[in-house]
SETORNU-704230 format. One record per residue: residue number from 0; residue in three letters; x, y, z of N, C-alpha, C in turn. Coordinates in steps of 0.05 Angstrom, whole numbers. Layout:
N
     i    aa      nc1      nc2      nc3     cac1     cac2     cac3      cc1      cc2      cc3
   NUM   ala        X        Y        Z        X        Y        Z        X        Y        Z
...
END
This chain:
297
     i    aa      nc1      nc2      nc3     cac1     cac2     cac3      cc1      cc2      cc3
     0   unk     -564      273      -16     -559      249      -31     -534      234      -21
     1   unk     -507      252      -11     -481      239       -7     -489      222       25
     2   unk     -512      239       38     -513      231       68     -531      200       63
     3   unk     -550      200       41     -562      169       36     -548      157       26
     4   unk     -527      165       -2     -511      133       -7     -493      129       23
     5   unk     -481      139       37     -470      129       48     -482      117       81
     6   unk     -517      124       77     -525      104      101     -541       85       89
     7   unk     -533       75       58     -543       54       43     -507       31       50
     8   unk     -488       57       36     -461       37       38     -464       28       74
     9   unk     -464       35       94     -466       34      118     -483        3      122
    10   unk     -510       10      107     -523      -15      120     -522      -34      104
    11   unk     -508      -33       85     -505      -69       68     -474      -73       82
    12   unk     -454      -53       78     -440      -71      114     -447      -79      130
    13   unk     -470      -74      142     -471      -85      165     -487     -112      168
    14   unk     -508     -115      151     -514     -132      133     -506     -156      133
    15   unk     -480     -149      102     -459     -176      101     -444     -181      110
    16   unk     -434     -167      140     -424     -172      171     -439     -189      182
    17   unk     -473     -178      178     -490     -203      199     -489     -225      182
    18   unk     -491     -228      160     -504     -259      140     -474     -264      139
    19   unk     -452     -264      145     -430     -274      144     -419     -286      170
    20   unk     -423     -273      192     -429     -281      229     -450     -297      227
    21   unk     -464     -297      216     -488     -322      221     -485     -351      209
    22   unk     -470     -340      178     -463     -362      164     -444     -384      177
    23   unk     -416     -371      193     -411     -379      205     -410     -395      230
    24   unk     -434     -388      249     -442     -399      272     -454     -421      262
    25   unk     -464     -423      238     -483     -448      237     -463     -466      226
    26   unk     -436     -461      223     -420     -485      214     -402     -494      238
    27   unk     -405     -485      259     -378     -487      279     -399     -496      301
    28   unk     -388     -506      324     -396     -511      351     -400     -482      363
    29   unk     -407     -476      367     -412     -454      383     -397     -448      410
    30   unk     -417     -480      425     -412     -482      451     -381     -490      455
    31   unk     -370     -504      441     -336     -521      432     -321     -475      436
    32   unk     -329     -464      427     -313     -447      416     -321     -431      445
    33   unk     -333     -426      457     -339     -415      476     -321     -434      502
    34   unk     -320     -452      497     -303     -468      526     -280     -453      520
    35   unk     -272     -464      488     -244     -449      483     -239     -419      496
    36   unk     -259     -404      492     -244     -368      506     -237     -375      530
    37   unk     -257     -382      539     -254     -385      574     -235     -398      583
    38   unk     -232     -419      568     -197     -431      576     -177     -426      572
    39   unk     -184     -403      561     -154     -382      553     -137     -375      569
    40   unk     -114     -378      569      -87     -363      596      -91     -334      593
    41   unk     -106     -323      612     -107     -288      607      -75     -275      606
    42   unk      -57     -295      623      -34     -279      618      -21     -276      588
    43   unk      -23     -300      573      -21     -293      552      -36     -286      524
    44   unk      -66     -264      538      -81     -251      524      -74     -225      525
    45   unk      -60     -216      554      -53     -199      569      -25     -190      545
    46   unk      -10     -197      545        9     -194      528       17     -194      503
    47   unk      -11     -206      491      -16     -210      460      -30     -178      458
    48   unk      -43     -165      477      -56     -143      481      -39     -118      476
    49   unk      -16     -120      480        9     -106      494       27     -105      457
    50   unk       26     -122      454       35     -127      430       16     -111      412
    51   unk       -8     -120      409      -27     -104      386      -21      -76      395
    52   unk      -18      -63      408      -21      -34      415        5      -28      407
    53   unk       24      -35      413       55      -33      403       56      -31      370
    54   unk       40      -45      364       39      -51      335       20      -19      322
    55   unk        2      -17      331      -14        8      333        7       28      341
    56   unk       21       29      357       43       50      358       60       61      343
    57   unk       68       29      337       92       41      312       65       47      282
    58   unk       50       38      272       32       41      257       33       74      247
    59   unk       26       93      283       20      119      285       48      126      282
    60   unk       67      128      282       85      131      278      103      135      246
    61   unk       86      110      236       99      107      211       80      132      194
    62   unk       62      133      204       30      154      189       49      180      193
    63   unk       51      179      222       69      210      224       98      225      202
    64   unk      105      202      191      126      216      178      113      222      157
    65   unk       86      204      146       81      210      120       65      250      127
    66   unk       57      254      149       46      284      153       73      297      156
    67   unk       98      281      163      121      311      174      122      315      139
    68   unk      119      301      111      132      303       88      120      321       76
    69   unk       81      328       89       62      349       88       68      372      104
    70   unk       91      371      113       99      392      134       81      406      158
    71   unk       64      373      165       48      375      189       67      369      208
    72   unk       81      378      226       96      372      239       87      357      269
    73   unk       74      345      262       59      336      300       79      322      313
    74   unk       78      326      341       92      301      359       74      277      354
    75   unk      100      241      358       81      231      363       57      225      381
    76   unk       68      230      402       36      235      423       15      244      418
    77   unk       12      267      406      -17      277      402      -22      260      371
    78   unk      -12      253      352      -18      232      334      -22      213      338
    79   unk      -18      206      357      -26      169      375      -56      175      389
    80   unk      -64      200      390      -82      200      406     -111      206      383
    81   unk     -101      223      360     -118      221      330     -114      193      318
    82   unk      -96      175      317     -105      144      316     -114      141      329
    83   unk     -108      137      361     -132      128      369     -162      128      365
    84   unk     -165      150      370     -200      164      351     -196      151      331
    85   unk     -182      150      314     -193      137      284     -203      112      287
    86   unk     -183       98      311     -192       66      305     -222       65      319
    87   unk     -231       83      336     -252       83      350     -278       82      338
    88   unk     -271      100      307     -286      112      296     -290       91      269
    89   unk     -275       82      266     -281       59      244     -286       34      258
    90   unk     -287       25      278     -299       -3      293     -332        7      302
    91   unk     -331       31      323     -355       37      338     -370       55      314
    92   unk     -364       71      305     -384       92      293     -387       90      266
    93   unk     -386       72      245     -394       48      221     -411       79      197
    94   unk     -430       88      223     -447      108      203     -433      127      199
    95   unk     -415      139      217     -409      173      216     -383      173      200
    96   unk     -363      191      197     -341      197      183     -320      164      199
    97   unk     -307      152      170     -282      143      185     -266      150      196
    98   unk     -246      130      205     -215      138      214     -207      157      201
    99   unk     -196      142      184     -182      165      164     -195      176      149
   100   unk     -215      187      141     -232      205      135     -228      234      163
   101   unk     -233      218      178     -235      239      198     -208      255      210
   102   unk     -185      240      203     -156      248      210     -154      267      191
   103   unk     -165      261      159     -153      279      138     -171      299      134
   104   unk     -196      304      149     -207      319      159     -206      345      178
   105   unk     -194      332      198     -178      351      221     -152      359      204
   106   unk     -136      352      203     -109      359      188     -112      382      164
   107   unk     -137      373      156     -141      398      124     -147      423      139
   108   unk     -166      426      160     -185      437      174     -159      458      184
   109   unk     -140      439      198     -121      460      215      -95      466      202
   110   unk      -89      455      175      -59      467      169      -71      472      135
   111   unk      -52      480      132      -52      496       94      -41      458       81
   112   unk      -61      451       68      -55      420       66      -69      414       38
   113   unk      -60      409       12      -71      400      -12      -90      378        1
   114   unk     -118      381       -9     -133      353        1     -128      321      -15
   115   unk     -106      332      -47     -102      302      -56      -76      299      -52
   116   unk      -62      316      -25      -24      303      -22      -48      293        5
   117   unk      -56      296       13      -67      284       51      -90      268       39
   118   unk      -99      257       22     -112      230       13      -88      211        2
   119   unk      -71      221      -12      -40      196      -18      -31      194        3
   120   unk      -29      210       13       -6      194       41      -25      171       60
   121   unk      -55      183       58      -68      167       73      -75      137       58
   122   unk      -68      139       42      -76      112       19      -42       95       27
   123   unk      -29      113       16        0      101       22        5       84       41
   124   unk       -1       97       69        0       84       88       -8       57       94
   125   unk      -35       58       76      -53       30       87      -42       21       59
   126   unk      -36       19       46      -21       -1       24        8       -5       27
   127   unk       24        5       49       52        0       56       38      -19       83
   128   unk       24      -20       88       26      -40      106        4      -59       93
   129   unk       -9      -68       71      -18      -80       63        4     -102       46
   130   unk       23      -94       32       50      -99       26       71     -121       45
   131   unk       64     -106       68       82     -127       80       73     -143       86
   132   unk       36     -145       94       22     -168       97       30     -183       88
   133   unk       33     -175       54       35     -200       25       60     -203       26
   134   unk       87     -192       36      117     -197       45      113     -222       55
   135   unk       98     -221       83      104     -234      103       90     -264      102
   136   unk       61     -258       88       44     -291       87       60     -312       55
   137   unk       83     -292       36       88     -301       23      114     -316       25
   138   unk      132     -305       54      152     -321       62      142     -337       81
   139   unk      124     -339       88      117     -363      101       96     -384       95
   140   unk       84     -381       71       76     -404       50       98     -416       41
   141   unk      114     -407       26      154     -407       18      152     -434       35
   142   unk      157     -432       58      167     -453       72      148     -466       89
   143   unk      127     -456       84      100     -483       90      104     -509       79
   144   unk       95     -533      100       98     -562       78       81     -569       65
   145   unk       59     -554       60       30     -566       47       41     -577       18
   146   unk       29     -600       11       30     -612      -17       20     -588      -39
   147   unk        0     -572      -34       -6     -564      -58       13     -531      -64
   148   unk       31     -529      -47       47     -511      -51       75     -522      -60
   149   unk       79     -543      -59       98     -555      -74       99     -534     -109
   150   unk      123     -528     -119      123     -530     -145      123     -489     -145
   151   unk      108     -483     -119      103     -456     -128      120     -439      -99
   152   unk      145     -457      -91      151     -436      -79      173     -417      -80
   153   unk      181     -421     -103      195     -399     -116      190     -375     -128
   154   unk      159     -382     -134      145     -358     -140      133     -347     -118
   155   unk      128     -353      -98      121     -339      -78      152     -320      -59
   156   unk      167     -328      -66      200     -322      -60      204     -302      -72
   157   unk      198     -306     -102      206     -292     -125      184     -253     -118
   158   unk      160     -260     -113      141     -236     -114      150     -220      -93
   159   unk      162     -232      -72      181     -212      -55      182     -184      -56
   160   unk      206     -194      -72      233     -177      -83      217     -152     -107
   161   unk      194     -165     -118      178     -154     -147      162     -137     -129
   162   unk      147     -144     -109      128     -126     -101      136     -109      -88
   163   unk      162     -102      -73      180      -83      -64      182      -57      -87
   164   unk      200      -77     -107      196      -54     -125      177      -36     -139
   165   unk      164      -52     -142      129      -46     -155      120      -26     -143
   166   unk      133      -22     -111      117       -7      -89      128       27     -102
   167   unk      160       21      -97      172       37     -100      175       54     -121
   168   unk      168       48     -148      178       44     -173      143       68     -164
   169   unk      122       55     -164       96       80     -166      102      100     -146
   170   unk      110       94     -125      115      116     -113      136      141     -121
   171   unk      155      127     -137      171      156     -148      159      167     -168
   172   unk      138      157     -184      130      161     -206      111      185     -195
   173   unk       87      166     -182       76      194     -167       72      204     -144
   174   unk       92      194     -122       85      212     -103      121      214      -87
   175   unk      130      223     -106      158      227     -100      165      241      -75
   176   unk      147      264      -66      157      280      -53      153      264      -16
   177   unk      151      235      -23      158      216        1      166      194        1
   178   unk      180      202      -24      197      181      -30      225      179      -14
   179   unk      236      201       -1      254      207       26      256      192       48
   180   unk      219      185       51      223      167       75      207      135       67
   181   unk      213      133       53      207       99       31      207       78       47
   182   unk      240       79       56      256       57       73      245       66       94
   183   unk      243       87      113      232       79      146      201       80      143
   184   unk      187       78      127      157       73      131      159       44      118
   185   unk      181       29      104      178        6       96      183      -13      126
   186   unk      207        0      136      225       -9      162      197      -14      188
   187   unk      179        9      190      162        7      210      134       -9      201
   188   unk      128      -11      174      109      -32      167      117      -55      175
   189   unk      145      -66      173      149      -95      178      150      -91      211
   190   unk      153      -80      224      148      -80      244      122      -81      259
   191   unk      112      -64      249       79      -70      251       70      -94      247
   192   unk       74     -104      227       59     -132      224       76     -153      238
   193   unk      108     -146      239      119     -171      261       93     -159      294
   194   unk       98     -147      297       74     -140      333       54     -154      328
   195   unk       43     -150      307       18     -167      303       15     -194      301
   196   unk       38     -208      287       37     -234      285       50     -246      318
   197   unk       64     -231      326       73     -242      355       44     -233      377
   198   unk       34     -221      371        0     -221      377      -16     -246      374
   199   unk      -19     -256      351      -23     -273      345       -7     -307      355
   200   unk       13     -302      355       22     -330      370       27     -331      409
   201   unk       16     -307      414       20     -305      444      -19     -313      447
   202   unk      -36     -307      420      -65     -323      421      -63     -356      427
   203   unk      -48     -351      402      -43     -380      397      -38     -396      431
   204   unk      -15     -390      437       -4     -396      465      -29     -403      485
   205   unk      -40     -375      493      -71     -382      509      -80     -388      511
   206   unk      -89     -410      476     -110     -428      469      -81     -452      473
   207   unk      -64     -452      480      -52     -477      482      -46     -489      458
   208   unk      -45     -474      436      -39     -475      414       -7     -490      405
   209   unk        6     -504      405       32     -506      400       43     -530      385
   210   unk       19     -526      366       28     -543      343       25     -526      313
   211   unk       16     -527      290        8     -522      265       19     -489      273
   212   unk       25     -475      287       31     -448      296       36     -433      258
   213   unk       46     -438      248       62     -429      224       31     -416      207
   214   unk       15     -443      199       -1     -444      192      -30     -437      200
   215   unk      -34     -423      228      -59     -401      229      -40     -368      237
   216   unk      -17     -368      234       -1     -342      227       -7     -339      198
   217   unk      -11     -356      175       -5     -354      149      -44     -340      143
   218   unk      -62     -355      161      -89     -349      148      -91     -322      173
   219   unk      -80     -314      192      -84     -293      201      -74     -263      182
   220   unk      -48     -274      163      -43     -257      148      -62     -248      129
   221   unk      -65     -276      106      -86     -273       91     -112     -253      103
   222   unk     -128     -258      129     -148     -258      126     -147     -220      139
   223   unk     -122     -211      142     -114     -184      142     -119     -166      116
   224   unk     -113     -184      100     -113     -164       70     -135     -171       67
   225   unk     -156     -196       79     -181     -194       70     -203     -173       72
   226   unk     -193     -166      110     -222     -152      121     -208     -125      101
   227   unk     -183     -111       97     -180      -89       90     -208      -80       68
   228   unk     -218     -106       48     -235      -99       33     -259      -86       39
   229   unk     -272      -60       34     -286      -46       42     -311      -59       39
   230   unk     -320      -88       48     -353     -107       31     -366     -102       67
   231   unk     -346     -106       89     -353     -108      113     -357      -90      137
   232   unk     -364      -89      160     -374      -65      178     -331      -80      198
   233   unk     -320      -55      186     -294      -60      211     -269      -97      198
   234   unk     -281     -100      174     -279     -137      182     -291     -156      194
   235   unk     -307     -146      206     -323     -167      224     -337     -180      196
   236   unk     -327     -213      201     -345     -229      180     -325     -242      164
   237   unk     -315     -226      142     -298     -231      129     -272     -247      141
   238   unk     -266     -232      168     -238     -244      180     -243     -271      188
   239   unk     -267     -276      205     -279     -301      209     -284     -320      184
   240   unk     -296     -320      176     -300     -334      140     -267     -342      140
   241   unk     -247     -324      130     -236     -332      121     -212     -348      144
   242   unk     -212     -352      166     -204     -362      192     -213     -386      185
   243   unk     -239     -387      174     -256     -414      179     -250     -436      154
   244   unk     -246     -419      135     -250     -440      107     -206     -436      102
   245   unk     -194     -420      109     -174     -425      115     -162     -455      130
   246   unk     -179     -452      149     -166     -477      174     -173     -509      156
   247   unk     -196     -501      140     -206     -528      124     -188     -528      101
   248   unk     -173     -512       89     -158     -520       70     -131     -530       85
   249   unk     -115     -521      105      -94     -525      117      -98     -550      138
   250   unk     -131     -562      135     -135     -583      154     -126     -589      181
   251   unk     -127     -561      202     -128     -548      225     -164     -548      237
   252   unk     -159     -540      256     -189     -546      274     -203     -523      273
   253   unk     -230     -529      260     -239     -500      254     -246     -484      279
   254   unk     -254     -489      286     -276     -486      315     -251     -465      329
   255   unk     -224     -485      335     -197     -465      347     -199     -441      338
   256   unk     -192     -452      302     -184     -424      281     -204     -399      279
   257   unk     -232     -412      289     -255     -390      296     -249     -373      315
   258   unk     -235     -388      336     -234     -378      360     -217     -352      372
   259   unk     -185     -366      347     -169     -344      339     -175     -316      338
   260   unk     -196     -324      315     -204     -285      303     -224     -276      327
   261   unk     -237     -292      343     -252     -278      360     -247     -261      380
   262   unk     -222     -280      394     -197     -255      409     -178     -247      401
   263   unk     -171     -242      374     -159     -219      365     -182     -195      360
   264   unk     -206     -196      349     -226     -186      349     -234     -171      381
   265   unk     -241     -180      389     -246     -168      418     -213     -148      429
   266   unk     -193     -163      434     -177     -144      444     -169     -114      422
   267   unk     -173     -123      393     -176     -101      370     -204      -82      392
   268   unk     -228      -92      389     -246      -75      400     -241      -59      428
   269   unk     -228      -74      450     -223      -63      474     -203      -38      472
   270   unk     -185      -43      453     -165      -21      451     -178       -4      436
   271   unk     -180        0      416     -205       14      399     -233       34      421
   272   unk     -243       22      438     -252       31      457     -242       58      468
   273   unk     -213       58      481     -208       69      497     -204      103      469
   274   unk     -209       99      453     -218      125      430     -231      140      444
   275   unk     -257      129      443     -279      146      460     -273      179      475
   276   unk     -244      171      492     -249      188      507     -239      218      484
   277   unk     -224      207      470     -225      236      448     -238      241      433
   278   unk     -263      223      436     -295      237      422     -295      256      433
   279   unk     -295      246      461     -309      276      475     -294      300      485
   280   unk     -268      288      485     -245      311      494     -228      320      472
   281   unk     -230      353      471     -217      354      446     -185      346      445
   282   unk     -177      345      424     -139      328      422     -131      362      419
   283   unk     -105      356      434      -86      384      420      -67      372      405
   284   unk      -74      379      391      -47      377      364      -15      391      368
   285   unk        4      384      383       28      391      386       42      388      367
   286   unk       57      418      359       79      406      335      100      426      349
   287   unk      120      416      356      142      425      360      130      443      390
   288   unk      141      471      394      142      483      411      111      491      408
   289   unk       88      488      397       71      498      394       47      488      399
   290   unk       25      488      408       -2      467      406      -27      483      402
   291   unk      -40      463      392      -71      479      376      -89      462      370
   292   unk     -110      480      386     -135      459      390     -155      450      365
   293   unk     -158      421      373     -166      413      354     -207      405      360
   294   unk     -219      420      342     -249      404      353     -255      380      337
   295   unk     -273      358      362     -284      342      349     -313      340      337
   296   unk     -317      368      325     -346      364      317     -343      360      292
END
C-alpha cells in the first residue's frame, strides 16, 4: 500500500509539472525564449554555475553541523558527496526514496541515531534556509519602488527581526539540543542564499540583463519558497509559473523572466547530475580518523 500511495504521490507530480510546463509554453514565445539561451554569455553562465555549487557547499556544510549535534561526526567531504546523491535523487529519481529521505536513511542505518532527532534536524535545515529566503525577498521588496508596496514597507522591515525570533524562540522550545549552533547555521543560510542570488544576477548578466535586476532577484526568491512546496516533480512548473506571472505583476518581460528559471533550472540539473556517480559508487563516510562504508542499495 505505502509503495502505491507513493507512485500515486509520484505521478500527480509529475502530472502538475507537465499541465504547468505546458500551461506555460502556450503563454510565452517559445521561439523569443530560445534565441534568448543561445545568446547567452557562457562566461557568465559559467560562473553563475560556480556560484550555485558554492552555495550547495556551504548548504552541506550547514546540514553537517546539524549531524555533528547527532554526534554523527562526518568530514565535510564525504557529506558533500551524500548531498550530492541527494540532489541527484530528488531531481532524477522523482519515484524512488528522496534526498533527504535517503541521507536520513543511510545515517540511521550506520550510527545509533533517534529516527525523530535525524527527521528535525532534517526539517530544520530546509526551514533555516527557507527563512532566509523570506529574510532576504523581504529586504528587498523594503526598498523596491513598486506603487503597490508603498504603505507596507515597514512591515515587511518589521517581519525581519519577528521571523528570526519566531525561528529561534521554537527551536529552544523544541529542539534545544541545537540550539548551540543557531547562529552558524543562521550565518551559513544567509550565505547560501547570498551564492544563489549572485547566481542569479551573473544569469541575469548573460541574458544582458542590466536593468530591473532588483526585481527578477525578488521573484527568484519568491518563486524558491514556491517550488519548496511538495505539489511539483523537483519544482519544475511551479518555479516557472511563478517567474512568469511574477514578471507580469512587476511589468518586466515575461519571455526574459521565463528564460531566467530555465537556466537556473538546467545548471541546478547539470550539477545535480554529477550525483549519479554515487549511485553507483558506494560513499565512505569519514568521521574523524575513521571511515565506513556506506551501501547504496
Amino acid at each position: 500500500m505505502a509503495k502505491l500511495n507513493k507512485k500515486v504521490t509520484t505521478g500527480l507530480k509529475v502530472l502538475i509539472s507537465a499541465v504547468l510546463i505546458y500551461f506555460i509554453f502556450t503563454k510565452i514565445n517559445v521561439s523569443e525564449i530560445k534565441d534568448i539561451l543561445f545568446k547567452s554569455n557562457p562566461l557568465y553562465l559559467i560562473l553563475a554555475a560556480i556560484f550555485f555549487v558554492l552555495s550547495k557547499f556551504m548548504g552541506a556544510i550547514r546540514l553537517n553541523l546539524y549531524f555533528h549535534r547527532l554526534n554523527i561526526m562526518l568530514t565535510n567531504a564525504s557529506n558533500f558527496k551524500l548531498y550530492l546523491l541527494g540532489m541527484f535523487y530528488n531531481l532524477f529519481l522523482p519515484g524512488g526514496i528522496g534526498g533527504d529521505a535517503y541521507k536520513g536513511y543511510i545515517l540511521k542505518k550506520t550510527f545509533d541515531v533517534k529516527t525523530k532527532r535525524m527527521v528535525s534536524v532534517l526539517v530544520l535545515d530546509r526551514l533555516g534556509g527557507l527563512l532566509l529566503l523570506f529574510i532576504y525577498a523581504c529586504a528587498l521588496l523594503a526598498f523596491h519602488n513598486a506603487e503597490i508596496l508603498i504603505g507596507y514597507r515597514w512591515m515587511l522591515l518589521l517581519a525581519i527581526p519577528i521571523s528570526v525570533i519566531v525561528f529561534w524562540l521554537l527551536t529552544k522550545k523544541f529542539f534545544s539540543y541545537v540550539l548551540p549552533i543557531f547562529w552558524k547555521t543562521m550565518a551559513l543560510s544567509a550565505l547560501v542564499q547570498l551564492a544563489q542570488l549572485i547566481c542569479i544576477w551573473f544569469i541575469l548578466l548573460a541574458l544582458n540583463i542590466e536593468t530591473n535586476q532588483i526585481s527578477y532577484l525578488i521573484i527568484f526568491l519568491i518563486s524558491s519558497i514556491v517550488a519548496v512546496v511538495p505539489l511539483t516533480l523537483g519544482g519544475i512548473g511551479s518555479r516557472e509559473v511563478t517567474f512568469f506571472y511574477g514578471a507580469k505583476l512587476l511589468g518586466l518581460d515575461q519571455n526574459i523572466s521565463v528564460g531566467v528559471s530555465v537556466l537556473f533550472f538546467l545548471i541546478t540539473a547539470i550539477v545535480s547530475f554529477f550525483g549519479v556517480w554515487y549511485h553507483f559508487k558506494k560513499i565512505k563516510l569519514k568521521l574523524a580518523n575513521i571511515t565506513i562504508n556506506s551501501t547504496n542499495d
